[in-house]
C-alpha positions as CSV (number, residue, x, y, z in Angstrom):
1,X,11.7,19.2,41.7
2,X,11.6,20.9,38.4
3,X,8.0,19.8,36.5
4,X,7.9,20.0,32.8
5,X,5.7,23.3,32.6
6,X,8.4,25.0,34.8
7,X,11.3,23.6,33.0
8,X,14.1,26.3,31.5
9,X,12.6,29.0,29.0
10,X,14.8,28.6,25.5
11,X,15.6,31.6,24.0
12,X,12.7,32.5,21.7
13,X,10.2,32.3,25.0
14,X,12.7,34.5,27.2
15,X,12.3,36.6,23.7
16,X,8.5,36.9,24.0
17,X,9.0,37.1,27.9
18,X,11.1,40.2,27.5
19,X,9.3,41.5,24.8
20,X,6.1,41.7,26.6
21,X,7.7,43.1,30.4
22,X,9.8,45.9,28.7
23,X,7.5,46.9,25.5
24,X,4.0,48.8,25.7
25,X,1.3,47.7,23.4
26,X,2.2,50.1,20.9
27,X,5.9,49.4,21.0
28,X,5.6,46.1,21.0
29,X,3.8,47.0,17.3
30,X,5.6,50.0,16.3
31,X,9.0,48.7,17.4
32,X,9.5,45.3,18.1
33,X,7.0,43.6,15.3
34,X,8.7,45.2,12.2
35,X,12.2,43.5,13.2
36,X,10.2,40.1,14.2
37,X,9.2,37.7,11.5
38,X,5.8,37.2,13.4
39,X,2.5,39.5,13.4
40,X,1.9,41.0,16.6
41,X,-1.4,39.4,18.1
42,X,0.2,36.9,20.0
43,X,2.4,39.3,21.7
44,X,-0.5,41.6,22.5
45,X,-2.6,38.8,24.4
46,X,0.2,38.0,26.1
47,X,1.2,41.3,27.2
48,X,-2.6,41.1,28.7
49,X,-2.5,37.5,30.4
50,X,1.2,38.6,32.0
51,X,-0.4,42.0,33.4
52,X,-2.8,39.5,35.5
53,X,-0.5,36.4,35.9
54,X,3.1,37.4,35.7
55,X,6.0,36.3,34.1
56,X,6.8,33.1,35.5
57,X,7.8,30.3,33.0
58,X,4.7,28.6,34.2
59,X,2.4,31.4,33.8
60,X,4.1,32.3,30.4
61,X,3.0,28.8,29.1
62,X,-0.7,28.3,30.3
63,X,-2.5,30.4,27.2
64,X,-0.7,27.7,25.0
65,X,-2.2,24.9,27.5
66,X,-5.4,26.6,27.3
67,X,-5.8,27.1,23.5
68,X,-4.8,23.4,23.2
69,X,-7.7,22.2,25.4
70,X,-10.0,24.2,23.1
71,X,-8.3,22.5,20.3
72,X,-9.2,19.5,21.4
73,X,-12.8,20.9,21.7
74,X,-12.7,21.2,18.4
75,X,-11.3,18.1,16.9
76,X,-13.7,16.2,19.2
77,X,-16.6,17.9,17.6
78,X,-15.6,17.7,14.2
79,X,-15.0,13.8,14.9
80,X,-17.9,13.2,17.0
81,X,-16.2,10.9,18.8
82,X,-13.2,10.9,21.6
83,X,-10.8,8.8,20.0
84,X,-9.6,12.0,17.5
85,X,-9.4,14.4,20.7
86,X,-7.7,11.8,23.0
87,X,-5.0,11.1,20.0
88,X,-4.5,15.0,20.1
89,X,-4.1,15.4,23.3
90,X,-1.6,13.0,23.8
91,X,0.3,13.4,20.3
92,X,3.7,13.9,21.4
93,X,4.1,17.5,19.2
94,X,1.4,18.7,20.9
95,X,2.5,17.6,24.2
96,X,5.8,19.6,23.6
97,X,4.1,22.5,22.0
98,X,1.3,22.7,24.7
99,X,3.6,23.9,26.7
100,X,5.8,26.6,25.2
101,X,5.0,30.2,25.4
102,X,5.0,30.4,21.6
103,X,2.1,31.6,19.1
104,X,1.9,28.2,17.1
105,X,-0.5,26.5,19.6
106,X,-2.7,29.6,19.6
107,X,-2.4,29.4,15.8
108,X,-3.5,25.2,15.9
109,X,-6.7,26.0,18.1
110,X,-7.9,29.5,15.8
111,X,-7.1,27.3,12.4
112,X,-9.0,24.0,13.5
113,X,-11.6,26.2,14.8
114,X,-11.9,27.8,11.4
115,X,-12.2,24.6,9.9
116,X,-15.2,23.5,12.3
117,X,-17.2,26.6,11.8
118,X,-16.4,26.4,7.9
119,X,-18.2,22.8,8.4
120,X,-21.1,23.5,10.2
121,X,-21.3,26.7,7.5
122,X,-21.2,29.1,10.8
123,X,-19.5,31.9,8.1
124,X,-19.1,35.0,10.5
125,X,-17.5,33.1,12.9
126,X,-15.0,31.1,10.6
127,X,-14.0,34.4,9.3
128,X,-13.1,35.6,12.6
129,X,-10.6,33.1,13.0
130,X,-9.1,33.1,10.1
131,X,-8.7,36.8,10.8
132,X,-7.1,35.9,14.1
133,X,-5.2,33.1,13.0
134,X,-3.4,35.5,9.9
135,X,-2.9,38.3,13.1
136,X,-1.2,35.1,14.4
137,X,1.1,33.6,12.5
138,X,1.7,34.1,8.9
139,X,1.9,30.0,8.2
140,X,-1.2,30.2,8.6
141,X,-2.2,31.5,5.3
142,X,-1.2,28.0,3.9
143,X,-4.2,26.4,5.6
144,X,-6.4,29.1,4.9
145,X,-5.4,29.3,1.0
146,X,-5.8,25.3,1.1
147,X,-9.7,25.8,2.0
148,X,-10.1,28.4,-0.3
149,X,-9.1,26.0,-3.3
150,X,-10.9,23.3,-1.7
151,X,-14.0,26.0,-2.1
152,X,-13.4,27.1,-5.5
153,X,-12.5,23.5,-6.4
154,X,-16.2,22.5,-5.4
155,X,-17.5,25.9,-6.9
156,X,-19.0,26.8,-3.3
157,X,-16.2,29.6,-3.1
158,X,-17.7,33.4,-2.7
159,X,-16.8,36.1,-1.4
160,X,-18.1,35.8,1.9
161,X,-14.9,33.5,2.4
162,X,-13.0,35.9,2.0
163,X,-13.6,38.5,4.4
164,X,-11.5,37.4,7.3
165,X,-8.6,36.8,5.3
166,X,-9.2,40.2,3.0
167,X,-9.1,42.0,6.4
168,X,-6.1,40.9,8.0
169,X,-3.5,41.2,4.7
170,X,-4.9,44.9,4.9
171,X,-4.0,45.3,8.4
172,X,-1.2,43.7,7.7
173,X,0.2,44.9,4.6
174,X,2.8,47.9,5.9
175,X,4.3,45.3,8.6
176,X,4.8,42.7,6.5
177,X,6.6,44.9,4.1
178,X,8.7,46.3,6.8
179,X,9.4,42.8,8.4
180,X,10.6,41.6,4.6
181,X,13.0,44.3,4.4
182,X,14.1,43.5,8.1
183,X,14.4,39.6,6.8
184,X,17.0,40.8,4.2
185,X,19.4,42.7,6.6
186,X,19.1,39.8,8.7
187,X,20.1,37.3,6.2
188,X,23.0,39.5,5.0
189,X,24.1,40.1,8.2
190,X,24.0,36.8,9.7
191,X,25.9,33.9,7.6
192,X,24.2,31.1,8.4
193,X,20.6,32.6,9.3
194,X,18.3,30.5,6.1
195,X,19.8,27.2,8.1
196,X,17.4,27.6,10.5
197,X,14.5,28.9,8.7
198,X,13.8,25.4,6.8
199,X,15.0,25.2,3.1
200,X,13.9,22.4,0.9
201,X,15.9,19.3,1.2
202,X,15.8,16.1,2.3
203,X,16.4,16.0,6.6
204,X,13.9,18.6,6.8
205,X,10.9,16.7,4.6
206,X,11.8,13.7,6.6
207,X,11.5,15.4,9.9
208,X,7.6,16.1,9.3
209,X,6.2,12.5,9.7
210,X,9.0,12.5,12.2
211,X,8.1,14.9,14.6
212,X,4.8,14.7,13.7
213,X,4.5,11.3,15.1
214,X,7.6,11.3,18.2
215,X,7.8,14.7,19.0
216,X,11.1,16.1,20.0
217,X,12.8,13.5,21.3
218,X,16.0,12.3,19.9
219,X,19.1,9.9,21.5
220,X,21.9,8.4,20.3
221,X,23.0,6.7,18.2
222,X,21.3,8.6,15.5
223,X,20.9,5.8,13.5
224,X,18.9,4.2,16.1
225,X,16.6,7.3,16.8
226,X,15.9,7.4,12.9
227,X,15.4,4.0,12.7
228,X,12.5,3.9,15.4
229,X,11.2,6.9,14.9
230,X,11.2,6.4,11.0
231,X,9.1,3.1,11.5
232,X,7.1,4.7,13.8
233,X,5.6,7.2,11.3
234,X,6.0,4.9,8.2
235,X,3.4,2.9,10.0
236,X,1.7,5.5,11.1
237,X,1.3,7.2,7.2
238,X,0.3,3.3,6.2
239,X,-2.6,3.5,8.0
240,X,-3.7,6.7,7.9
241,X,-7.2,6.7,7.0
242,X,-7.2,7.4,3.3
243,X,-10.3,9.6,3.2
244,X,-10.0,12.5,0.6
245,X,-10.4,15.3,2.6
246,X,-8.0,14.2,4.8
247,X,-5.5,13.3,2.6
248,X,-6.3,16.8,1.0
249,X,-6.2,19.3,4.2
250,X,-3.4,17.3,5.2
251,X,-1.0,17.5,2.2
252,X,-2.0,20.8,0.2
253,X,-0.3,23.0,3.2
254,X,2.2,20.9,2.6
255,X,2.6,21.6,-1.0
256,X,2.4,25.1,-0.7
257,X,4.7,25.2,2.0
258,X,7.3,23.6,-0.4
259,X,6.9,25.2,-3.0
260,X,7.3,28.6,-1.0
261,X,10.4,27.8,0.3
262,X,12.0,27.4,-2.8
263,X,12.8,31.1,-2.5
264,X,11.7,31.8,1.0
265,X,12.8,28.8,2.9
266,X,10.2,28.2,5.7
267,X,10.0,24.0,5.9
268,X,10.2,23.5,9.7
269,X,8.1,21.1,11.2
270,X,7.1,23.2,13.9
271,X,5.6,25.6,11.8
272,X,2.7,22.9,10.0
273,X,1.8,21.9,13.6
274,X,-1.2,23.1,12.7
275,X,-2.0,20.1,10.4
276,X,-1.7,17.4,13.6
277,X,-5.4,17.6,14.3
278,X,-6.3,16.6,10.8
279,X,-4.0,13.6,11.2
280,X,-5.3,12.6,14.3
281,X,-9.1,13.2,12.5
282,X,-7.5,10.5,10.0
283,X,-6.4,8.5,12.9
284,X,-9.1,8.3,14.2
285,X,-10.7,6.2,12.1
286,X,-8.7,3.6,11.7
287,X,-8.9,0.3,13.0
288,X,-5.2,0.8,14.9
289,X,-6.4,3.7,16.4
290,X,-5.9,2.1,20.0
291,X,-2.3,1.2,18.9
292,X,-1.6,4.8,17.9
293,X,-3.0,6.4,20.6
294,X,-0.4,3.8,23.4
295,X,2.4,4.6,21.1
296,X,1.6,8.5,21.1
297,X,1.5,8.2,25.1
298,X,4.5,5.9,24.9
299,X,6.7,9.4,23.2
300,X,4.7,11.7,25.2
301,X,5.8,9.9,28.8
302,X,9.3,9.5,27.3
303,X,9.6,13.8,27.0
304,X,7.8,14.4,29.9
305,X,9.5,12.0,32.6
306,X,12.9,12.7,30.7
307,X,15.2,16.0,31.5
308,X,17.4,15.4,29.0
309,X,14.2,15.9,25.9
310,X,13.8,19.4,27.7
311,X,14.9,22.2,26.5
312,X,17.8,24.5,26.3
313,X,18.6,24.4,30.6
314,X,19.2,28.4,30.8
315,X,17.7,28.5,34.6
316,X,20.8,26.3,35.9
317,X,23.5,27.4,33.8
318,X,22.9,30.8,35.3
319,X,21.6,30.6,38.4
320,X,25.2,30.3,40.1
321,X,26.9,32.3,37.9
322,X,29.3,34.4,40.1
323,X,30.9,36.8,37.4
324,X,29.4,40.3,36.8
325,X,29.8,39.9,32.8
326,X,28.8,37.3,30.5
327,X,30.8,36.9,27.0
328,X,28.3,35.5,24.5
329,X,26.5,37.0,21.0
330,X,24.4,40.2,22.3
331,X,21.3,39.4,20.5
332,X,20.9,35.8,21.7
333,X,21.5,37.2,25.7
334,X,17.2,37.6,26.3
335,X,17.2,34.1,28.5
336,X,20.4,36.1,30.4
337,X,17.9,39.2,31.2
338,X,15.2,37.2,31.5
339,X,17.0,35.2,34.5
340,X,19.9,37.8,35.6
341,X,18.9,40.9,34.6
342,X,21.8,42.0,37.1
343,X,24.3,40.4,34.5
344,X,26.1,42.6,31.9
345,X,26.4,41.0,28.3
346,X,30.0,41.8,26.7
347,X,29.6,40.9,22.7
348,X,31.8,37.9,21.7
349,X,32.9,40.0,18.6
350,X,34.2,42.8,20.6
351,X,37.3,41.9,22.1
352,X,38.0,45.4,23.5
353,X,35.7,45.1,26.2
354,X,37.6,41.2,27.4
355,X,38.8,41.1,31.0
356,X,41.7,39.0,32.1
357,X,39.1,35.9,33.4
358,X,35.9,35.4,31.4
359,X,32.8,33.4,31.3
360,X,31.9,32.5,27.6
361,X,28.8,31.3,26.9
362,X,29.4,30.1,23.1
363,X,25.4,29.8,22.1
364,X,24.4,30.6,18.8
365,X,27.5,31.0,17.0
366,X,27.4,28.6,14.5
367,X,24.3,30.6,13.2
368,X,26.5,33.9,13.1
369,X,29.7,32.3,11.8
370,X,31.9,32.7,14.7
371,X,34.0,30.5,16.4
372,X,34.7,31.7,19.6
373,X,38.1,29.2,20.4
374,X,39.6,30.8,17.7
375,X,39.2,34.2,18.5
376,X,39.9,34.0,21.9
377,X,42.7,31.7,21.7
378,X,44.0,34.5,19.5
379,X,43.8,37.2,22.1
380,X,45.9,35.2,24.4
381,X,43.4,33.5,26.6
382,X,43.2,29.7,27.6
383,X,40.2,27.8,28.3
384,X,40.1,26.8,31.9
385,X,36.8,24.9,32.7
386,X,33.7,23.7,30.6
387,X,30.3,23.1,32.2
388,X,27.4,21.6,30.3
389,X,23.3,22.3,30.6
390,X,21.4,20.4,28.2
391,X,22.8,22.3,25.3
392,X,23.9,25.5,27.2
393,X,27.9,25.4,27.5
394,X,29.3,27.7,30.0
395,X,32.9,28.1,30.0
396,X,35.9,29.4,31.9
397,X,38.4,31.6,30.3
398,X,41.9,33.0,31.2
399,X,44.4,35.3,29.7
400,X,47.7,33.5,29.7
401,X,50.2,35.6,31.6
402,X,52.8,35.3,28.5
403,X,49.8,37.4,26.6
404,X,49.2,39.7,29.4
405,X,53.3,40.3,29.2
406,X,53.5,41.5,25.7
């Protein structure tokens, strides 16, 4: 039986589990991290845990299971009571995000850490993981610049705040110039690359109470999901516990998040996950808290015991894959060499290299502004058999014999 932590990796974890099995420390920073839109430090601690635990999709996602138990640590002290940390625990974001080999959880547990140590005035160590948290994941720079204003807003700000912070743009600084220039290409290059990124609009401002509050789940009919889950966080946001500070650490990141994407799009959800402990700190103190806390286990039970919520099913599609070459966009194939390595990737925009059957494995392409029926339909071949794994499509093709005539 397949169990949540040992579910399919999606494509950005078979990126990081590639990444850290074929790339040395220093490659990994001299090669892979200025053509990423990440800093390295996740990729370095991983590179560590792997060399003692391997590479197992289980074993891949424990440091994120680990980092949120310490998150919780965190909340609980800064609440002082278990309500906050059992509401984290079992919010249905974190439940997702718990368990993907990804550096946002890491980034959660070093930001709400910082916050702790900034409120019990522990200075050395809040600067520590601030520095950490920037080595992390750049989104994080949101939260720290939000308790910097905070600080100069109640005149307390000086420049021992600024150390950790200070230190890591300096590290930083030649990567992230390299990785802007890198973003450009890649923006050029691929059409339909700022879709995905998170621009300013509507669906995507929506989706943050949304997710925040449901997680990743979604069904159909559309309007039903949106409906629940919209009335679900409207309720949620109504009884938020309207304290200040809350409301302030809550929504400045926000703000700032907006405003930057006005010219560098970056309104995801995912990447202001680190602002679910301060909800649940809100959450807490409410009255409803025991109401939100059943509904949060209510989404959380509905992922968990639920295949179809999982995530891209790579494992299956390939597991019984009998052809020697896979037809798909070359830079999306890492969950193919992370699961058959003995596969060889042919590049859906190079017809020259089609045999007369093919397996096409159309992920992605939307992104790169292909459409794969029309080109191959084109070159003569007709499509044969279509096979479905919880958003992986593998399909059959073969070159009519009229087109292998001419």
């Amino acid at each position: 039986m397949e169990w949540v932590l040992n579910q399919s990796l999606w494509l950005d974890e078979a990126i990081v589990a590639n990444v850290v099995k074929n790339l040395s420390v220093v490659e990994m920073i001299s090669k892979y991290s200025p053509t990423d839109f990440h800093p390295p430090l996740y990729y370095v601690l991983m590179k560590l845990w792997t060399a003692i635990f391997g590479f197992s999709e289980i074993s891949l996602r424990a440091p994120s299971i680990v980092v949120a138990l310490i998150a919780a640590y965190f909340v609980y002290k800064i609440a002082r009571n278990r309500w906050a940390m059992a509401l984290f625990l079992t919010n249905p974001l974190i439940v997702y995000y718990a368990g993907e080999a990804r550096m946002y959880m890491m980034a959660t547990c070093l930001l709400i850490g910082s916050y702790y140590f900034l409120t019990t005035r522990k200075i050395g160590r809040f600067n520590l993981l601030v520095f950490l948290a920037c080595l992390t994941f750049y989104g994080s720079l949101l939260f720290v610049l939000t308790i910097l204003i905070y600080l100069l807003i109640k005149r307390k700000l000086g420049w021992q705040h600024l150390v950790g912070v200070g230190a890591a743009m300096i590290i930083l600084a030649p990567l992230i110039r390299l990785q802007l220039l890198h973003a450009q290409e890649a923006r050029l290059l691929i059409p339909n690359w700022g879709s995905v990124l998170g621009k300013v609009n509507l669906k995507n401002l929506l989706l943050i109470p949304i997710k925040f509050t449901s997680g990743r789940i979604s069904f159909y009919p559309k309007i039903a999901y949106y409906l629940i889950s919209g009335l679900w966080a409207g309720w949620i946001l109504a009884v938020f516990r309207k304290r200040p500070i809350y409301l302030y650490f809550f929504g400045m990141p926000l703000i700032l998040g907006i405003i930057i994407s006005v010219w560098a799009p970056m309104l995801a959800y995912f990447r202001f996950i680190y602002l679910v402990p301060i909800l649940c700190l809100a959450l807490a103190e409410s009255r409803w808290r025991g109401v939100v806390l059943a509904g949060f286990v209510v989404f959380s039970s509905v992922y968990v015991f639920n295949q179809q919520f999982w995530r891209e099913d790579w494992k299956t599609a390939l597991r019984d894959l009998d052809a020697k070459k896979i037809v798909m966009i070359e830079s999306l194939a890492d969950p193919v060499k992370y699961y058959r390595p003995d596969k060889e990737v042919v590049d859906i925009r190079n017809p020259a290299e089609f045999e007369q059957n093919l397996t096409v494995i159309p992920y992605g392409e939307a992104i790169h502004g292909i459409d794969h029926q029309g080109l191959l339909t084109e070159q003569g071949y007709v499509l044969t058999e279509q096979k479905n794994y919880r958003e992986i499509v593998v399909e059959r093709w073969t070159k009519s014999e009229e087109s292998q005539n001419q």
